[in-house]
Structures are given as C-alpha cells and as structure tokens.
C-alpha positions as a LaTeX table, in Angstrom:
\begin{tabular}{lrrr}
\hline
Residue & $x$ (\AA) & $y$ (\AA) & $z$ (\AA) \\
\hline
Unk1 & $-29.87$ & 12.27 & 172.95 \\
Unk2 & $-28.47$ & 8.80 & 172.04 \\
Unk3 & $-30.26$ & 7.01 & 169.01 \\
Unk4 & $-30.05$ & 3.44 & 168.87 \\
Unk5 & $-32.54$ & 2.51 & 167.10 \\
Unk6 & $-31.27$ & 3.30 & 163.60 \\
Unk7 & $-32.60$ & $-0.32$ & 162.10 \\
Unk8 & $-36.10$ & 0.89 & 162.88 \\
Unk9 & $-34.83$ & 3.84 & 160.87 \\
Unk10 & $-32.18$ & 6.76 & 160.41 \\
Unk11 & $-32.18$ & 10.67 & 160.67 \\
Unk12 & $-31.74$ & 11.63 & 157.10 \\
Unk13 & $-28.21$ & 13.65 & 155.79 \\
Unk14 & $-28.82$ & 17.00 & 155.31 \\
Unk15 & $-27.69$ & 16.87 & 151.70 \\
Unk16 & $-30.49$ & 14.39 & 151.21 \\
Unk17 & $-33.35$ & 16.61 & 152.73 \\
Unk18 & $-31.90$ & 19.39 & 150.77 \\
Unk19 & $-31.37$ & 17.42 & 147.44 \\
Unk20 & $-35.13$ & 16.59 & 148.17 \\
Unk21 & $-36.43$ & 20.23 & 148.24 \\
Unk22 & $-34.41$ & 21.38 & 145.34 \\
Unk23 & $-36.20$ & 18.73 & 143.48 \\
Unk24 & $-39.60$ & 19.36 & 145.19 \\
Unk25 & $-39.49$ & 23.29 & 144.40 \\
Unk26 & $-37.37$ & 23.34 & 141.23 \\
Unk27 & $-38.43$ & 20.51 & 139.20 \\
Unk28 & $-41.89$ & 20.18 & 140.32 \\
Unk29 & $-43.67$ & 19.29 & 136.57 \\
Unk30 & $-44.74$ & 15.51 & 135.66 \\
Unk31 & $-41.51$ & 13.63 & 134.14 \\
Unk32 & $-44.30$ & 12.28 & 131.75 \\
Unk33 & $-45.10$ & 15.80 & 130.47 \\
Unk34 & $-44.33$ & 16.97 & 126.81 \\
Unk35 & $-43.40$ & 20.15 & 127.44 \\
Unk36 & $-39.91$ & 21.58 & 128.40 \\
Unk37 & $-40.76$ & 21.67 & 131.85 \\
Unk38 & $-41.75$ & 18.05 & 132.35 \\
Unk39 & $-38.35$ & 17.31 & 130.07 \\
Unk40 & $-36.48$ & 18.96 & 132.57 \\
Unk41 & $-37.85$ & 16.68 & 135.17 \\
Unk42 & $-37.47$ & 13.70 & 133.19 \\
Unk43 & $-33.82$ & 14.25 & 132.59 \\
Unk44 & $-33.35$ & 14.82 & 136.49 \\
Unk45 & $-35.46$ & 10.99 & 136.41 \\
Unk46 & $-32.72$ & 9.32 & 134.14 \\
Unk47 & $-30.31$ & 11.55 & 135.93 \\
Unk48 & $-30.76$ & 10.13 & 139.54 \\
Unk49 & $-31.46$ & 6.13 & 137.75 \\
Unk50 & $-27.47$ & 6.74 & 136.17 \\
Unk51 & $-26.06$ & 7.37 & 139.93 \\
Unk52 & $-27.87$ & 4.39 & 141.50 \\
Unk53 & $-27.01$ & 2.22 & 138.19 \\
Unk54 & $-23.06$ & 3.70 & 138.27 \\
Unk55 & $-23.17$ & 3.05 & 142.40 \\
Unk56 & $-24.64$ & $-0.41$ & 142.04 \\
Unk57 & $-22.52$ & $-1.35$ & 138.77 \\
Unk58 & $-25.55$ & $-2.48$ & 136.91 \\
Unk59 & $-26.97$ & $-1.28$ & 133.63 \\
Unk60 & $-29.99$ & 2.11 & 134.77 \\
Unk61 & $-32.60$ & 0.18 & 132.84 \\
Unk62 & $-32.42$ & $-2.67$ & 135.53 \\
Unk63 & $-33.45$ & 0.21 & 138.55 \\
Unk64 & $-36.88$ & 0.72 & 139.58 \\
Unk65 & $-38.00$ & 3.55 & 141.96 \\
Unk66 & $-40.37$ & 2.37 & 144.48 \\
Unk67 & $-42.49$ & 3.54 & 147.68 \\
Unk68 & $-40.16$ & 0.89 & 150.50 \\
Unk69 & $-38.77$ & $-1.69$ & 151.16 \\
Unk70 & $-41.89$ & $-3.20$ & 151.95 \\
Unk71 & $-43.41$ & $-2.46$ & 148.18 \\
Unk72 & $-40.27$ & $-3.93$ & 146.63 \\
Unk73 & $-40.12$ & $-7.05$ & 148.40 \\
Unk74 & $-44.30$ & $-7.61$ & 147.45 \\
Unk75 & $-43.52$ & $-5.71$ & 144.01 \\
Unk76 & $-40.44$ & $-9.01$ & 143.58 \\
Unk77 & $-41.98$ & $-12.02$ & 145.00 \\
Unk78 & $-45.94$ & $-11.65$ & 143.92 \\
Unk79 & $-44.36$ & $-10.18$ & 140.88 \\
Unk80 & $-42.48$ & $-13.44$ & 140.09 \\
Unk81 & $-44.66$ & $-15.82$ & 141.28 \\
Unk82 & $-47.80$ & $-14.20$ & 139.32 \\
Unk83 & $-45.55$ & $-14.29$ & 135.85 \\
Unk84 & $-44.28$ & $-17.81$ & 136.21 \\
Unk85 & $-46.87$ & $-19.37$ & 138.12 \\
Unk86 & $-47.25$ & $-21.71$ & 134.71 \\
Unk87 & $-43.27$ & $-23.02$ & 135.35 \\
Unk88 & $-44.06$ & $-23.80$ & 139.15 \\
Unk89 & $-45.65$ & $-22.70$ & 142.25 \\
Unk90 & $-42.94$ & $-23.47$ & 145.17 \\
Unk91 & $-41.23$ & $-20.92$ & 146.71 \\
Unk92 & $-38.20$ & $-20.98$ & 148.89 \\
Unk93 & $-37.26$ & $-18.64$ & 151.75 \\
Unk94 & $-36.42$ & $-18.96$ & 155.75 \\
Unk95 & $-37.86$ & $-18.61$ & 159.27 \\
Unk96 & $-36.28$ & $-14.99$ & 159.58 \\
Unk97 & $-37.58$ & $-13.21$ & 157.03 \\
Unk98 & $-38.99$ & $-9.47$ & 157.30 \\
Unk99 & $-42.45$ & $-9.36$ & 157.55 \\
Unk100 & $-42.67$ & $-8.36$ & 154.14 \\
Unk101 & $-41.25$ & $-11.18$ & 152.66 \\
Unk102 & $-42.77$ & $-13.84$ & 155.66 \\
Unk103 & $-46.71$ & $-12.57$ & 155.48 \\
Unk104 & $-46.09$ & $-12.04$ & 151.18 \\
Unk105 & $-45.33$ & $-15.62$ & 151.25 \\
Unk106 & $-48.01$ & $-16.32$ & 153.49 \\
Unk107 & $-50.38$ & $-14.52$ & 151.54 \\
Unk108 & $-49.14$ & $-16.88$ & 147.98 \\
Unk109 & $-49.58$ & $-19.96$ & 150.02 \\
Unk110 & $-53.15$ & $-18.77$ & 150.51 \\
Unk111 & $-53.70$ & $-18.41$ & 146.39 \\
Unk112 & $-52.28$ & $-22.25$ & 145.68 \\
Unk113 & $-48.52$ & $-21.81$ & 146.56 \\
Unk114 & $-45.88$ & $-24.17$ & 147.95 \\
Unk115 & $-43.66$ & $-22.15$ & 150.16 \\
Unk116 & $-40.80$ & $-24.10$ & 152.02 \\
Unk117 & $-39.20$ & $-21.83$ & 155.07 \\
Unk118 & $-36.11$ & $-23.17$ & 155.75 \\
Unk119 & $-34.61$ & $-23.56$ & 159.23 \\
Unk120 & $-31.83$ & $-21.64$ & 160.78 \\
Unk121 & $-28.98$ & $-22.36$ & 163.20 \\
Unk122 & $-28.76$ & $-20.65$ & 166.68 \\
Unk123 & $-26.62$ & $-17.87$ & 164.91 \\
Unk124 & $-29.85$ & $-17.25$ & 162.59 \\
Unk125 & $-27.85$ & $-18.59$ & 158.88 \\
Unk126 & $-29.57$ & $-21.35$ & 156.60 \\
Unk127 & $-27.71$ & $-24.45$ & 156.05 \\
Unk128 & $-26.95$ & $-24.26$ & 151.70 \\
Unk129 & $-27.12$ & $-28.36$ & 152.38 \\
Unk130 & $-31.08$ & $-28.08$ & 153.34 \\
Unk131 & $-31.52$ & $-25.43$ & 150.31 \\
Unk132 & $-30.27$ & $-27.24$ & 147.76 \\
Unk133 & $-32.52$ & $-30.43$ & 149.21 \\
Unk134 & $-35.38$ & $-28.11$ & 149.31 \\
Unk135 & $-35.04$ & $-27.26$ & 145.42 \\
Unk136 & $-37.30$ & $-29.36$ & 143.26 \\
Unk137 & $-38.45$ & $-28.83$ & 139.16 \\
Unk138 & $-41.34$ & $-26.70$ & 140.39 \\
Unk139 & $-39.30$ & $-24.09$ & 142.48 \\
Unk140 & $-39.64$ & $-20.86$ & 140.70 \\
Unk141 & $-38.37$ & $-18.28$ & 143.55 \\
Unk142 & $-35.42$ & $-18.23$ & 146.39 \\
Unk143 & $-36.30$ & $-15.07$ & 148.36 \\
Unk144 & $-33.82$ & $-14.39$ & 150.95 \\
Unk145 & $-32.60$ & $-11.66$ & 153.44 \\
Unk146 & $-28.90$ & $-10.54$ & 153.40 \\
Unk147 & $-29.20$ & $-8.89$ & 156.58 \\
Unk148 & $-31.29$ & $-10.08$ & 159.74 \\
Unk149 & $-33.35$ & $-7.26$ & 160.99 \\
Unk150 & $-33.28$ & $-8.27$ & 164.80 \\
Unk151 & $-30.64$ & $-10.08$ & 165.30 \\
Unk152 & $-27.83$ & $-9.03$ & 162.25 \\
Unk153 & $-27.23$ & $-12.72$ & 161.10 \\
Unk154 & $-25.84$ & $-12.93$ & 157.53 \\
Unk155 & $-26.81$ & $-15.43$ & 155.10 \\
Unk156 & $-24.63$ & $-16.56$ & 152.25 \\
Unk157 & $-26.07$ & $-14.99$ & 149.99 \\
Unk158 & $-23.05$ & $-15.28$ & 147.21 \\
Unk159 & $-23.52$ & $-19.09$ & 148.16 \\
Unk160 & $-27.33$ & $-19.26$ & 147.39 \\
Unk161 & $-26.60$ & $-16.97$ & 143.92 \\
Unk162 & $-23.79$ & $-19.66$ & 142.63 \\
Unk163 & $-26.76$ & $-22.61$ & 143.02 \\
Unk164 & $-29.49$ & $-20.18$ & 141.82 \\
Unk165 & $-27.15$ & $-19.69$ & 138.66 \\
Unk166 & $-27.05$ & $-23.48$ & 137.94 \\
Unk167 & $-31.17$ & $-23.65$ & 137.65 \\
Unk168 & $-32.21$ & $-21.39$ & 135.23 \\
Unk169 & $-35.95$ & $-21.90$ & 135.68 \\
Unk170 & $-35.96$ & $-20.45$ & 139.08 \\
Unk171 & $-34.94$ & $-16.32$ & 140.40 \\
Unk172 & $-33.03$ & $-14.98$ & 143.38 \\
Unk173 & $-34.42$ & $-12.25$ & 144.88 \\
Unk174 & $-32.22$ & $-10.73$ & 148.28 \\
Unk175 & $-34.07$ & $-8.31$ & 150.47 \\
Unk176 & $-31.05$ & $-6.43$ & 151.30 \\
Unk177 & $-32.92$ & $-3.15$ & 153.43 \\
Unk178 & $-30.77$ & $-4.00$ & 156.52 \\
Unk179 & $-27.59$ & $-4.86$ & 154.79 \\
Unk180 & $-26.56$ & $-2.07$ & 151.99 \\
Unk181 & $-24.20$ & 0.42 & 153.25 \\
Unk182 & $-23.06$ & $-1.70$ & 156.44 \\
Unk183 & $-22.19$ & $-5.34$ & 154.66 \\
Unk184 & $-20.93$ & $-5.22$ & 151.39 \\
Unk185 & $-22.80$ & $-7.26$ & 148.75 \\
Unk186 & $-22.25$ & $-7.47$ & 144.69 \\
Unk187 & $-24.98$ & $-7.90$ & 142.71 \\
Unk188 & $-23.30$ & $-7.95$ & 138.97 \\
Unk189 & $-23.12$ & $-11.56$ & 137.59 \\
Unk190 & $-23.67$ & $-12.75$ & 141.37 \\
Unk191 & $-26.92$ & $-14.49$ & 140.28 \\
Unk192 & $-29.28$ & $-12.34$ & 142.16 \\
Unk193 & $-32.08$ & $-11.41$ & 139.80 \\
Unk194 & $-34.06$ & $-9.04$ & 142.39 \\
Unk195 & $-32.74$ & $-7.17$ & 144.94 \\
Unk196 & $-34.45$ & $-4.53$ & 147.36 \\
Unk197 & $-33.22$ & $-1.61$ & 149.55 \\
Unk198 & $-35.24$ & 1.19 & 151.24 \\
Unk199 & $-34.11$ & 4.88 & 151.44 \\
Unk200 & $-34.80$ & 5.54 & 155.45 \\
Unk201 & $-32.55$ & 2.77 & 156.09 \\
Unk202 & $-29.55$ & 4.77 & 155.13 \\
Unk203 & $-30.22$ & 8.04 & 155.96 \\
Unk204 & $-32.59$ & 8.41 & 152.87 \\
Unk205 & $-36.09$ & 9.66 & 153.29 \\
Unk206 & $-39.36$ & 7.68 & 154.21 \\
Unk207 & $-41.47$ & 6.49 & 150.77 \\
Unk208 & $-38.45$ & 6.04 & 148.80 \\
Unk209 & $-36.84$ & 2.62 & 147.76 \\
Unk210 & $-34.80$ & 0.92 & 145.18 \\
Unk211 & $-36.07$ & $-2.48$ & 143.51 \\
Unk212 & $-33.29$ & $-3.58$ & 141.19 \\
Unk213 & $-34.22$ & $-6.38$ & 138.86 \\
Unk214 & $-32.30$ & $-7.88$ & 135.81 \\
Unk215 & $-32.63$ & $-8.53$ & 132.57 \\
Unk216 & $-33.45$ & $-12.51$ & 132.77 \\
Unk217 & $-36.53$ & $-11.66$ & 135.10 \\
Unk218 & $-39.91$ & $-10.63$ & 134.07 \\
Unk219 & $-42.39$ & $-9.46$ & 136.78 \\
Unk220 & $-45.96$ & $-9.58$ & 136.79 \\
Unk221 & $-46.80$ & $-5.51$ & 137.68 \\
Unk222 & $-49.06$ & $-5.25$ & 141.12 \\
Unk223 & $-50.12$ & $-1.60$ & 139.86 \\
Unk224 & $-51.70$ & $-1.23$ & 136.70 \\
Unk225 & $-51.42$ & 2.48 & 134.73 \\
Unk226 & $-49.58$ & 4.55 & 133.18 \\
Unk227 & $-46.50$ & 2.17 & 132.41 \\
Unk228 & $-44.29$ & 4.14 & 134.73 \\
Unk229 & $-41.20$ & 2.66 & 135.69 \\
Unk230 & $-40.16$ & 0.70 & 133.15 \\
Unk231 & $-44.02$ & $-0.88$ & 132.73 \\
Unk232 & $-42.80$ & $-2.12$ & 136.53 \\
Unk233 & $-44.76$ & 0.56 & 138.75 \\
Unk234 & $-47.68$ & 2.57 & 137.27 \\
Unk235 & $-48.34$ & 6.12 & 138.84 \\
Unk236 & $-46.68$ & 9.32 & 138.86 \\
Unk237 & $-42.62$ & 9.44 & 139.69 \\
Unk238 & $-41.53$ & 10.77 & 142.88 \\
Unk239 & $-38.86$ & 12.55 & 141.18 \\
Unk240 & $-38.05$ & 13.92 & 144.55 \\
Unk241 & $-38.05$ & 11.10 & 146.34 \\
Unk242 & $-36.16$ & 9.46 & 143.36 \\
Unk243 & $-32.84$ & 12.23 & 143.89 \\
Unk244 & $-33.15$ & 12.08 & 147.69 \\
Unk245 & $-32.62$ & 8.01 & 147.71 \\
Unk246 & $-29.36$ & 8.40 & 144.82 \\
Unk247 & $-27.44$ & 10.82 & 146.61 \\
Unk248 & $-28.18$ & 8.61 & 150.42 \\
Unk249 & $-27.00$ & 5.36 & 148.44 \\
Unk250 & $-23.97$ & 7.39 & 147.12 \\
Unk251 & $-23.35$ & 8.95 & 150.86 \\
Unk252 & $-23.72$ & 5.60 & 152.85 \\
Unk253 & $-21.63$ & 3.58 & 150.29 \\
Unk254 & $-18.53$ & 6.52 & 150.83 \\
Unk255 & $-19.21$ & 5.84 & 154.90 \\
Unk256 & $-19.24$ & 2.10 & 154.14 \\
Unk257 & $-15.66$ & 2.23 & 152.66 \\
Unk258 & $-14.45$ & 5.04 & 154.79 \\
Unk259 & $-15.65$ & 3.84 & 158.27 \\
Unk260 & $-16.56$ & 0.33 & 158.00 \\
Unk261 & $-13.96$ & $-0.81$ & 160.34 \\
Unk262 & $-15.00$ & 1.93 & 163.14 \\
Unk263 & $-18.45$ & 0.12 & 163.18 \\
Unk264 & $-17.08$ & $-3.31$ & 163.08 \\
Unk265 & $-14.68$ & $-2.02$ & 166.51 \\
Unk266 & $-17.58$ & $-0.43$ & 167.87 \\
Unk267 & $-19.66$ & $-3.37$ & 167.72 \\
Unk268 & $-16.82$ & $-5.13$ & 169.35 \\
Unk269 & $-16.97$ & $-2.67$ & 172.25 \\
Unk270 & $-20.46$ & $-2.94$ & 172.53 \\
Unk271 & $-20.31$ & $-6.79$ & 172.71 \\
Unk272 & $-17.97$ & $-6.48$ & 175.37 \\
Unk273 & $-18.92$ & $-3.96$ & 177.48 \\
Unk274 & $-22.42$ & $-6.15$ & 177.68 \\
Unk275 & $-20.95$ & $-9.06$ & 178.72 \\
Unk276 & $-19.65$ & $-7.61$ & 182.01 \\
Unk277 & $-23.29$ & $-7.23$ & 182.63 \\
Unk278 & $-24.93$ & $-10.53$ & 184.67 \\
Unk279 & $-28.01$ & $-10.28$ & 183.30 \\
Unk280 & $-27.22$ & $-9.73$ & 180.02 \\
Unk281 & $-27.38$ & $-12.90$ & 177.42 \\
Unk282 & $-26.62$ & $-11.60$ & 173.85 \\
Unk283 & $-27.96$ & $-13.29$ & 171.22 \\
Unk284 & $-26.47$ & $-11.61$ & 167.73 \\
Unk285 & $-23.66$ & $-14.03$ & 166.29 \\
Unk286 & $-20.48$ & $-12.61$ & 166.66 \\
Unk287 & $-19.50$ & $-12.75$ & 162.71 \\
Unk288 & $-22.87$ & $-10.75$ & 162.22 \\
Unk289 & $-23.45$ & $-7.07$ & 160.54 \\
Unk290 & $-21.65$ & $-4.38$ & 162.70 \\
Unk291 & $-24.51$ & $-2.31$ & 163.47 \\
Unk292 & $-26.77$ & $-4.46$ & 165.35 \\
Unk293 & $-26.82$ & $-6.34$ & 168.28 \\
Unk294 & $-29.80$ & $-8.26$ & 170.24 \\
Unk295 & $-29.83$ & $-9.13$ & 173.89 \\
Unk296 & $-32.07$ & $-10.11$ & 176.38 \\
Unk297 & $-32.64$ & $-9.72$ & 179.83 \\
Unk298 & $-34.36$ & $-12.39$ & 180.78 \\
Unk299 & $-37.14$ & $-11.74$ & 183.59 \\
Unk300 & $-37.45$ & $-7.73$ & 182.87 \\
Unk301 & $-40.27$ & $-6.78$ & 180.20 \\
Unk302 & $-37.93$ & $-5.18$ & 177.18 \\
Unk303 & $-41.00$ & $-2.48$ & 176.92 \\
Unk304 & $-40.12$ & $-1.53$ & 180.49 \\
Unk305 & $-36.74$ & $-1.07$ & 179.98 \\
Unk306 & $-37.12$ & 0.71 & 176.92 \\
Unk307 & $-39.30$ & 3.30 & 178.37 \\
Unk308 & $-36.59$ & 3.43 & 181.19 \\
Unk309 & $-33.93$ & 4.07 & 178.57 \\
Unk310 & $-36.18$ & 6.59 & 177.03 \\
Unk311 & $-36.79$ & 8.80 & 179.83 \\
Unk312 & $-32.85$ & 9.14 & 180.17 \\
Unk313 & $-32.87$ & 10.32 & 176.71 \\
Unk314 & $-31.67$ & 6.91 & 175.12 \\
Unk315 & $-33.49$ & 4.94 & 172.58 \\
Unk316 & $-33.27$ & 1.32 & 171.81 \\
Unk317 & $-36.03$ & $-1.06$ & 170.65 \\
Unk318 & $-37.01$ & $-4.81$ & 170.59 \\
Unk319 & $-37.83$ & $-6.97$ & 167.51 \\
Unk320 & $-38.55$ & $-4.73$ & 164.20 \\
Unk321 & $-40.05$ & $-2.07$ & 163.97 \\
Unk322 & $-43.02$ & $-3.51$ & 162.02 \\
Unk323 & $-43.93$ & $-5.72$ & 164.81 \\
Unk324 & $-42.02$ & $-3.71$ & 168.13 \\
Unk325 & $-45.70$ & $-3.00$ & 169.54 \\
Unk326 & $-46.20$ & $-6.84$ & 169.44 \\
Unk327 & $-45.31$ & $-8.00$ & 173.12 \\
Unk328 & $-44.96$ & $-11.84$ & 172.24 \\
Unk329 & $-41.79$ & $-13.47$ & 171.99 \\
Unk330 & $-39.91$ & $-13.15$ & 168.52 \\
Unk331 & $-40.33$ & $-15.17$ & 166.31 \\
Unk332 & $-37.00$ & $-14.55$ & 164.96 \\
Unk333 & $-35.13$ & $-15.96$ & 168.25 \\
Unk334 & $-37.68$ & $-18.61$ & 168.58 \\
Unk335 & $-36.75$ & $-19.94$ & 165.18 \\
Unk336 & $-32.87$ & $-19.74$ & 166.27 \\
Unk337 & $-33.89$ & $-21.76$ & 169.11 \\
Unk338 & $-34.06$ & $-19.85$ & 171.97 \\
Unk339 & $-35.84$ & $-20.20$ & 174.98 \\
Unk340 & $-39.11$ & $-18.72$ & 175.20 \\
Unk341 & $-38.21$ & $-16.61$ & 178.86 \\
Unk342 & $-34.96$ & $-15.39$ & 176.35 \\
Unk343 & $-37.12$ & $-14.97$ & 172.98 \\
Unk344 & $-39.84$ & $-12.68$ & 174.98 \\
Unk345 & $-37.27$ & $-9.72$ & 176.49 \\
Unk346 & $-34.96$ & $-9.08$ & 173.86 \\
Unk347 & $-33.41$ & $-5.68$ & 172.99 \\
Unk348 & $-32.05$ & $-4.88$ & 169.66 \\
Unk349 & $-29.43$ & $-1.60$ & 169.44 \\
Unk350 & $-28.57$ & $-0.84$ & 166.41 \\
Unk351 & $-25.89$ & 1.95 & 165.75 \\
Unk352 & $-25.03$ & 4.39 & 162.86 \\
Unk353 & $-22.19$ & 5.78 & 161.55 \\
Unk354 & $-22.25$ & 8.58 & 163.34 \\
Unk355 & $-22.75$ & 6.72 & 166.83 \\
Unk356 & $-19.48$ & 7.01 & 169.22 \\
Unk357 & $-17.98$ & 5.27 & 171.52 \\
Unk358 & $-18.92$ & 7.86 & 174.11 \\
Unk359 & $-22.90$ & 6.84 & 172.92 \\
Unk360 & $-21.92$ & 3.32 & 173.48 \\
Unk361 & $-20.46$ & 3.80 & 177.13 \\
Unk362 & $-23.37$ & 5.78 & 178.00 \\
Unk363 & $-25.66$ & 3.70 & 176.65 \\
Unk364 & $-24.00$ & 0.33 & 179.02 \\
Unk365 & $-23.47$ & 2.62 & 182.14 \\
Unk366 & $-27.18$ & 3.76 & 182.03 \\
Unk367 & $-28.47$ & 0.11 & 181.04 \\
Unk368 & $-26.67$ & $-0.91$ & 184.22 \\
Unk369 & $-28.47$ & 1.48 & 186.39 \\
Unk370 & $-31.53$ & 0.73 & 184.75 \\
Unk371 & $-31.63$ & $-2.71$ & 185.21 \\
Unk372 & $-30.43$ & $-1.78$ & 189.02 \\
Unk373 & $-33.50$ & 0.15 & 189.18 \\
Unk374 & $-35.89$ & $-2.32$ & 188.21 \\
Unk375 & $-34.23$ & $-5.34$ & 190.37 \\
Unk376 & $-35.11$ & $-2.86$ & 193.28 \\
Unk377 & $-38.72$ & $-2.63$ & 192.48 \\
Unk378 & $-39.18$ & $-6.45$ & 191.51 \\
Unk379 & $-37.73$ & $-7.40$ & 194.97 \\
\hline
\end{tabular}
C-alpha cells in the first residue's frame, strides 16, 4: 500500500497508540476526583500540558486540550468574537480558509458580524497591502491559516503577527492543523494570540487537539460546566487523549528537524516527475509546504481516477477531506483563479515522513498508466 493522503489524516506512531492505552487502562479515574486515584490522573493532566508548553515554548497555563481542529478553530473565533463583540464586530480572514474557520465565519455574519475575506494570488498567499487596508477601529479578529489544506500555500503569518502587534484592540488567531511539524512556525512574542493544531494530523489520534491561547486574550467559553480546562472547555478531560497528542507533537517536531529537508527533496521529485506528464497542470506554488501538492487533470473526473489509484493499492484524494465527497469545483482553486475545467479535477497528494521515493515513483508510473487507461475508454 502507498498512502497519500496523509492531509486527510495520518496512521498514528505506535508510541502514541501505546502512550494512549497506558493512560486509558492505568490512569482511568476523573482528573477532577479528590481522591488519590483521580490525583494521580491529574498529575499525568499537568504532566502532558508541561511537554506541549516546553515543545511549544509557551507558559502550560496558555494550553487547552480540545476534541479537533475543528472545535479549536470554533472554540477561537466564536470565542473572541462573543467576548469582544462590545469593541467591534468585523472580522478578517481569506478565501482559503478550512471549512472550520470559512462556515464559523459564515455562521457570525449570520448573528450581526462584518467578516471581510480577503483575496489571494494564483499561488493562494494574501497580499499584507489589502490586510492592512482591510483593518478598521471595529476589527476585533484576524483569523488566518498557516498552511493551505489543498493546495500547501503559506501565508505570512510572522508578517500578519508584526501588524496584529501594533493594534492592540484586535487578536490573531492561526489555524495551523496543516502546518505544525512540516513548516516551522514560532508562536512566543510572534503576536499570535490563538493558535490551533489537531492530533491526527501528525500521527496523533482522532478527538484530540491543541488550542493554545495567551494571556492578552479572553474567550467567551462555547461549553458551559464544570470549568474544565482552564474555565475554556467544560466536560470531563480526555486524559488519554491529552498524553497521546504530547508525545505526537514531541515525535513530529524531532522528524521536523531531523528530516525536513528529505520532504522538501521529495516534494521536488514529485514536482518533477509530474511535469513529464502532458496532462498534468500542477497547481501548488513551488515555495509551498513540502508535503502537499495539487494537480489537475483537466477533462478526467478526479473521483475516477482516485478509485483507479485505489484499486492499485494507492491512495490520493481531491480537495479536503471535509468536503472530498463534494464533486464541484474547489473553491480553494477558484479563489486562486483558476479555470473552472482546472478547479473541478484536481488531485491533492500529500506525503508523510515516512513516504519514499520508491512511493513517489510508483505513485507517477501508475498515475501514467492510469490516465492511459482512461484516455482509452474516453476515445
């Protein structure tokens, strides 16, 4: 089997499941329980809130626990925009945005907000020119993706923090799910207030994710309760869930430093080796994150050639996963400009650290005969 589909999500380390049962079966009582064993689990709590802190170099008071990716990026922006609605209702973000962040911001516009969504270029990056026009005294929010989930566009996101720092009525929240562990990203003193990752992004486990937030922010909770998680997130701790996502951050940030530059060449490869196909029109910038790369094939149905992939024991995907089994052209490429016959058959691979360059070959040389295939039945 070759996966290639690791932005939809990743097979988890085997430390991580087994740092996840240890919890599960060891530590099993209620962190919020008075007696010794619910102590126990509450030190394991602080315990796994340290390593993320210590990884992250931010203070373990600014780390909430969450469900996703998805939760943090509603748990951030409805969170700010609830508290501070009384400063201003306008809220900044872009065309590209997850649809956590894009329907969230729908959603506030519905309830009396003023979003602005910002353009992009053909390479998917906001211009800081039209975001610092877009900025007025009622702005409250800039919510922004490091990472593009379809096409691996970065924004300048150390850009955006230096202007957020310069308004301090307004917060910075970065949606960083597709970024952490492949594009490197500092969040002390960078003037991001809220940043969110999710743990089966990085070889973590599904329902587990990391919402950092700052001191300077306050958030308006979405779950009312028990004042878990720093008042943040009512409900019982996934203590579990909680170890599992610590030791994947600590596992993909030693890969990121160790093997960065093997993902950078193999995206390189990749790009090449898809060139010398005809049909082939890629549409991922080249300066973009190293493990993803969007193409089309303009005239073949990508869910065609994905289920041709599949039965060779290859998997790829098109658009994200949140909105793959949505057959209209992406929004994301329509936004970068692309023709609607290019935006409505692209392909997204996106590799892992543990993908070869023996994956990659096999991956082109089947592609080929795949799209050889299909040109045979279409004629």
């Amino acid at each position: 089997m070759i996966y290639l589909d690791n932005s939809a999500t990743t097979k988890p380390f085997s430390s991580v499941v087994e740092s996840f049962k240890e919890a599960t079966n060891t530590y099993f009582a209620n962190p919020s329980s008075i007696h010794h064993l619910g102590g126990k689990s509450e030190k394991l709590l602080m315990s796994a809130r340290r390593q993320v802190a210590h990884l992250l170099n931010v203070n373990e008071d600014h780390i909430i626990f969450t469900s996703s990716g998805t939760e943090g990026n509603n748990l951030a922006i409805k969170g700010i925009a609830f508290e501070h609605q009384n400063r201003g209702k306008h809220i900044i973000t872009s065309m590209i945005e997850h649809p956590s962040v894009f329907e969230t911001c729908k959603q506030l516009e519905a309830l009396g907000f003023t979003v602005t969504y910002l353009p992009v270029n053909k390479d998917g990056v906001i211009s800081i020119e039209d975001l610092k026009r877009a900025i007025t005294d009622e702005t409250i929010l800039i919510t922004l993706m490091h990472v593009n989930n379809e096409i691996g566009s970065i924004q300048p996101i150390e850009e955006v923090g230096e202007i957020a720092k310069s308004y301090p009525k307004l917060f910075f929240h970065v949606d960083d799910v597709q970024g952490v562990g492949k594009v490197p990203l500092t969040l002390a003193n960078s003037g991001i207030d809220c940043w969110t990752i999710s743990g089966h992004k990085i070889h973590g486990l599904k329902g587990t994710g990391i919402l950092y937030k700052n001191n300077r922010v306050t958030i308006s909770p979405l779950f009312h309760g028990g004042n878990q998680e720093l008042g943040i997130r009512s409900g019982t701790e996934n203590l579990a869930g909680a170890v599992s996502i610590a030791r994947a951050l600590r596992i993909i940030k030693e890969k990121e430093k160790d093997m960065g530059n093997d993902l950078h060449a193999l995206n390189k490869y990749l790009r090449q080796q898809l060139g010398k196909i005809q049909e082939v029109e890629i549409n991922s910038p080249v300066d973009g994150a190293p493990h993803i790369i969007n193409f089309s094939i303009p005239g073949f149905k990508p869910e065609v050639v994905i289920h041709s992939l599949a039965e060779q024991d290859i998997f790829i995907s098109t658009k994200s996963a949140c909105s793959s089994k949505q057959l209209e052209e992406s929004r994301i490429l329509k936004a970068c400009g692309f023709e609607q016959k290019r935006a409505s058959s692209a392909l997204r691979v996106s590799m892992s650290y543990d993908t070869t360059k023996e994956d990659i070959r096999l991956f082109v040389q089947t592609l080929k005969w795949v799209i050889n295939q299909l040109k045979d039945i279409m004629e």
